[in-house]
C-alpha positions in Angstrom: 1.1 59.4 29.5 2.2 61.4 26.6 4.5 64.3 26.7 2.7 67.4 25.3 5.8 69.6 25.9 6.2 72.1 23.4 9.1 70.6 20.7 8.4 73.0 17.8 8.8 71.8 14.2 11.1 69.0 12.8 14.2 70.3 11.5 14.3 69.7 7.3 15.9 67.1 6.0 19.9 67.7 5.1 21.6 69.6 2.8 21.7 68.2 -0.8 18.4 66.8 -0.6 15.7 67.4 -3.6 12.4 68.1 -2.6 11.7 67.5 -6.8 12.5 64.5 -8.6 16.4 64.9 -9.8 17.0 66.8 -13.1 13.3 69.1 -13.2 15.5 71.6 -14.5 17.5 70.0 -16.9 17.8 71.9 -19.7 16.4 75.3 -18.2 17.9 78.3 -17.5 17.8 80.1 -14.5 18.5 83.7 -13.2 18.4 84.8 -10.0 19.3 88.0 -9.2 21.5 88.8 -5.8 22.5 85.4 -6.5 26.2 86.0 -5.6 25.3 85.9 -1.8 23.2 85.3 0.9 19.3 83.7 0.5 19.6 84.3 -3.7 23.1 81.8 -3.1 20.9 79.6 -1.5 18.1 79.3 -3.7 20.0 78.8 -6.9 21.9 76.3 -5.5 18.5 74.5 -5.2 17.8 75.0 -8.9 21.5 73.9 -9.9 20.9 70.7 -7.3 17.8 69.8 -9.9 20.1 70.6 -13.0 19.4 73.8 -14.0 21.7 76.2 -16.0 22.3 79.1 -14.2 22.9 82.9 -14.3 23.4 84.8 -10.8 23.6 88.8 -11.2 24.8 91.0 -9.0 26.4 94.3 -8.6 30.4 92.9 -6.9 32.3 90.5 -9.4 34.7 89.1 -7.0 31.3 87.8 -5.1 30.1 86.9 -8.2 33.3 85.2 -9.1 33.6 82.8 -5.7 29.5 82.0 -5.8 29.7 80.7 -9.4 32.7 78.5 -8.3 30.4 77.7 -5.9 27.7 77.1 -7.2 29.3 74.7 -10.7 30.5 72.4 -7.7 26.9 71.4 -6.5 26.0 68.0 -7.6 23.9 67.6 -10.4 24.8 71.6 -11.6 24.3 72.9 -15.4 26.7 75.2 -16.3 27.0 78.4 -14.3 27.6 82.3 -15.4 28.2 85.4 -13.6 26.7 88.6 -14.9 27.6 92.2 -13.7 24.5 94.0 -13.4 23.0 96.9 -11.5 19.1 96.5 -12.2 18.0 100.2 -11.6 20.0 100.5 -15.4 17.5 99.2 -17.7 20.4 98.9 -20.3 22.2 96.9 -18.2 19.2 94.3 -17.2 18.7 94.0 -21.2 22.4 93.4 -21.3 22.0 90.6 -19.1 19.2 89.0 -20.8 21.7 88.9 -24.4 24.7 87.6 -22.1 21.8 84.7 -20.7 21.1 83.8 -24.0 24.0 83.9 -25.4 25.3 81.4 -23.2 22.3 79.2 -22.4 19.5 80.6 -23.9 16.2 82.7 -23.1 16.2 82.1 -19.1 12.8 80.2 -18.5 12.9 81.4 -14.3 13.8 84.9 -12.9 14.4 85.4 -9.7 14.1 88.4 -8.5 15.8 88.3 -5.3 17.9 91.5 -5.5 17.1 94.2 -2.8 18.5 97.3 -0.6 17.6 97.6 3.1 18.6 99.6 6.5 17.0 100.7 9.1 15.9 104.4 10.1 13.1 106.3 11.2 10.9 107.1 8.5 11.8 111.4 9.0 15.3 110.6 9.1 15.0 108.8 5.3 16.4 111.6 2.4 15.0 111.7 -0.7 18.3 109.6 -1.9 17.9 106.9 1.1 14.5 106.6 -0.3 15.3 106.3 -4.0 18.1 104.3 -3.2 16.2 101.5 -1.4 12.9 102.0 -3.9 14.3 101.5 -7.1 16.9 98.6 -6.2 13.9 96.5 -4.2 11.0 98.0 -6.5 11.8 99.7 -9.9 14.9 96.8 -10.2 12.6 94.0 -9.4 10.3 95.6 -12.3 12.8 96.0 -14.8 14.1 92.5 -14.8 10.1 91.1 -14.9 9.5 93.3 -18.2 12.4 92.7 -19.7 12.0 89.1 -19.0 8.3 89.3 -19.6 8.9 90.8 -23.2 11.3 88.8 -24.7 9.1 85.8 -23.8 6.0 87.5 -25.0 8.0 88.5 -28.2 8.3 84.0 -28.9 5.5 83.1 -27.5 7.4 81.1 -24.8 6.5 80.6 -21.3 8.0 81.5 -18.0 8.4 81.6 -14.7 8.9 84.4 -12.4 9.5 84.1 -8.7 9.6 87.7 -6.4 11.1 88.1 -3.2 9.0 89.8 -1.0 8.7 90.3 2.5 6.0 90.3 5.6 5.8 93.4 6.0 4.1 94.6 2.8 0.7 93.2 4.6 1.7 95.1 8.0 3.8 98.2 7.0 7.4 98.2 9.0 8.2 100.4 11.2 11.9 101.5 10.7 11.7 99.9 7.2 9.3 102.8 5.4 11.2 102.8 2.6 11.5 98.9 1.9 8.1 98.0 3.1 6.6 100.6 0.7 8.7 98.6 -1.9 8.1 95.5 -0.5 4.7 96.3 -1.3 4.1 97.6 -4.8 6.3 93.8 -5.7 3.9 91.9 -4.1 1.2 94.0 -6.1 3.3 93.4 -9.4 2.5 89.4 -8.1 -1.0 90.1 -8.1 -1.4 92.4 -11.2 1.1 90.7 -13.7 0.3 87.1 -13.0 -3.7 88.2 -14.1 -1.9 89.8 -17.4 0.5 87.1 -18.2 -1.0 84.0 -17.3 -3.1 84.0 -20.4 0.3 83.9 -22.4 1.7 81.3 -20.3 3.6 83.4 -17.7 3.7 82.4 -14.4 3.9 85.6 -11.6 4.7 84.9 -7.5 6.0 85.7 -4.3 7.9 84.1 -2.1 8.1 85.9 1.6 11.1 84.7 4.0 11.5 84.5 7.8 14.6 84.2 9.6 17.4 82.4 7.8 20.4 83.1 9.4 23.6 83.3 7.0 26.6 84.5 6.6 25.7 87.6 4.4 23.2 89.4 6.3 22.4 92.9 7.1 24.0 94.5 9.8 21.0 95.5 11.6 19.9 91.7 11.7 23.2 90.2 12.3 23.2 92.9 15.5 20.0 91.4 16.7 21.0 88.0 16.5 24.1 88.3 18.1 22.3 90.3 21.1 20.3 86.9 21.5 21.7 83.8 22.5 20.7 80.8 19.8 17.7 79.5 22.2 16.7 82.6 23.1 16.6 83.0 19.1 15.0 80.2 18.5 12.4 80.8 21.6 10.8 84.0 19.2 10.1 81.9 16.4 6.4 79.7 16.9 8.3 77.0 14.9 10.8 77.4 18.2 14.0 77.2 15.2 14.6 79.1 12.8 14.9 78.7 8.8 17.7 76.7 7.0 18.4 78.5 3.7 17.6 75.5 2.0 13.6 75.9 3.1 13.9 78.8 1.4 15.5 77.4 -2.0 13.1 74.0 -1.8 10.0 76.6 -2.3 11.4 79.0 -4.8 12.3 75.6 -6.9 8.1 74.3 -6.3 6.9 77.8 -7.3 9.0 77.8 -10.7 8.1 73.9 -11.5 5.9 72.1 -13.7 4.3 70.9 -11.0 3.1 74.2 -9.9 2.2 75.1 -13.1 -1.5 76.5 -11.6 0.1 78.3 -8.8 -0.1 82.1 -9.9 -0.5 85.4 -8.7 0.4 84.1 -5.1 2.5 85.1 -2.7 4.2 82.1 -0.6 5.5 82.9 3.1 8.0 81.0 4.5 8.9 81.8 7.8 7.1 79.2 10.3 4.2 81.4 10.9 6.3 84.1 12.7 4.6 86.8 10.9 1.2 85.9 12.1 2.3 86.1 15.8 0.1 87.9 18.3 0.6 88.5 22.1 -2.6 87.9 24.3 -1.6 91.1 25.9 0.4 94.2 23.7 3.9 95.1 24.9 4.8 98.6 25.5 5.4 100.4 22.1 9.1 101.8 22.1 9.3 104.3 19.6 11.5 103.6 16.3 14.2 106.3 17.4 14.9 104.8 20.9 14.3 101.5 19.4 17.6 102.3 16.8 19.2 104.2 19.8 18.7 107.7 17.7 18.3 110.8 19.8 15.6 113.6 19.5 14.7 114.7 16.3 16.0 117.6 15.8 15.1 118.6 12.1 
């Protein structure tokens, strides 16, 4: 008799495996931004794992520093370099793009990875919480993919450009306003760029994440996890586990490859179908204040 007991999925296979054949990115310059921590970390480990030279940006040099020690000490790693940036400067993201190519060249693959987030009630947000959050996750994300776009435009080079997204630009977010409404117009650049760049060899897509616990995430989710005991975590997730960073990094590393050279203008979620969950029966709605433990507005 066989054993139909819910087992989730299999776990992936271990750290410092490929899922390309070694060396795709020999030769190819990657920048990811936010790559000094957390899930951008994570992928471009992935690409340096295949042999890619890379660039992480980032706003703190002393994270910069350790992830690009880091990251030259995975096996099969290009060369590595750290670059200072704060993409709401559009000076600054061209500044990057000269320090790339001066070291390695023209980058072939941006990620954009780089992003602000809290949570709050959507009255509570002032106009600087907004801005703050919108042009870090939004106007950031398009600076980096026009500057990148141009200068490959301007040599008639192709590219590859990979945006970090989240569920929640299909749904909205309540508590996230400000990032979901981000969230959103960068899976519309997705749409609307890889339609306007594909004929000049440009690749354009999304790549959505789930739960990947790690050592550098956000207070609020860090708070959540730590209220749940790990099964009781893992029990929320349809997959019953959550991600491994590395899931993450595998698909970033596909989307950007030759071999997905006809993948464009999609948007790639990878979070074991926990986005998609629906109860048979609704629970009660808490409201966002009580939810975040706020009292009454009060204006």
């Amino acid at each position: 008799m066989t054993d139909n007991a819910p087992r989730g999925l299999p776990a992936p296979p271990p750290l410092g495996a490929a899922a390309l054949p070694a060396g795709t990115y020999a030769g190819r310059v990657v920048l990811v931004t936010g790559g000094g921590s957390g899930l951008g970390k994570a992928i471009a480990a992935e690409f340096a794992r295949l042999g890619a030279d890379l660039v992480i940006a980032g706003r703190r040099p002393q994270r910069l520093k350790a992830a690009r020690e880091e990251l030259a000490a995975v096996p099969g790693a290009g060369r590595v370099t750290a670059a200072v940036c704060d993409i709401r400067d559009p000076e600054r993201v061209a500044e990057v793009f000269d320090a790339a190519r001066a070291a390695h060249g023209l980058p072939d693959v941006l990620v954009n990875n780089a992003a602000a987030n809290f949570p709050s009630p959507a009255e509570d947000l002032s106009p600087n919480a907004w801005r703050a959050v919108v042009d870090i996750t939004l106007t950031g994300t398009w600076f980096m993919t026009r500057e990148f776009a141009r200068r490959h435009l301007a040599e008639g080079t192709p590219g590859s450009i990979v945006n970090i997204g989240a569920s929640y630009a299909w749904t909205g977010g309540p508590g996230f306003a400000h990032s979901a409404a981000a969230k959103a117009g960068v899976k519309n650049l997705v749409e609307t760029l890889a339609v306007e760049w594909g004929p000049y060899g440009i690749q354009v897509n999304g790549l959505v994440p789930g739960l990947f616990p790690h050592a550098d995430m956000t207070e609020d989710v860090r708070d959540g996890l730590e209220r749940a005991a790990p099964d009781a975590r893992d029990a929320r997730q349809p997959a019953l586990r959550v991600g491994v960073p590395r899931e993450l990094g595998w698909a970033a590393t596909f989307l950007a490859s030759p071999y997905a050279r006809f993948v464009t203008g999609h948007t790639l979620v990878v979070d074991g179908a926990n986005w998609q969950r629906r109860a048979l029966v609704n629970p009660e709605v808490v409201p966002v204040r009580e939810q975040l433990g706020r009292g009454a507005f009060d204006g």
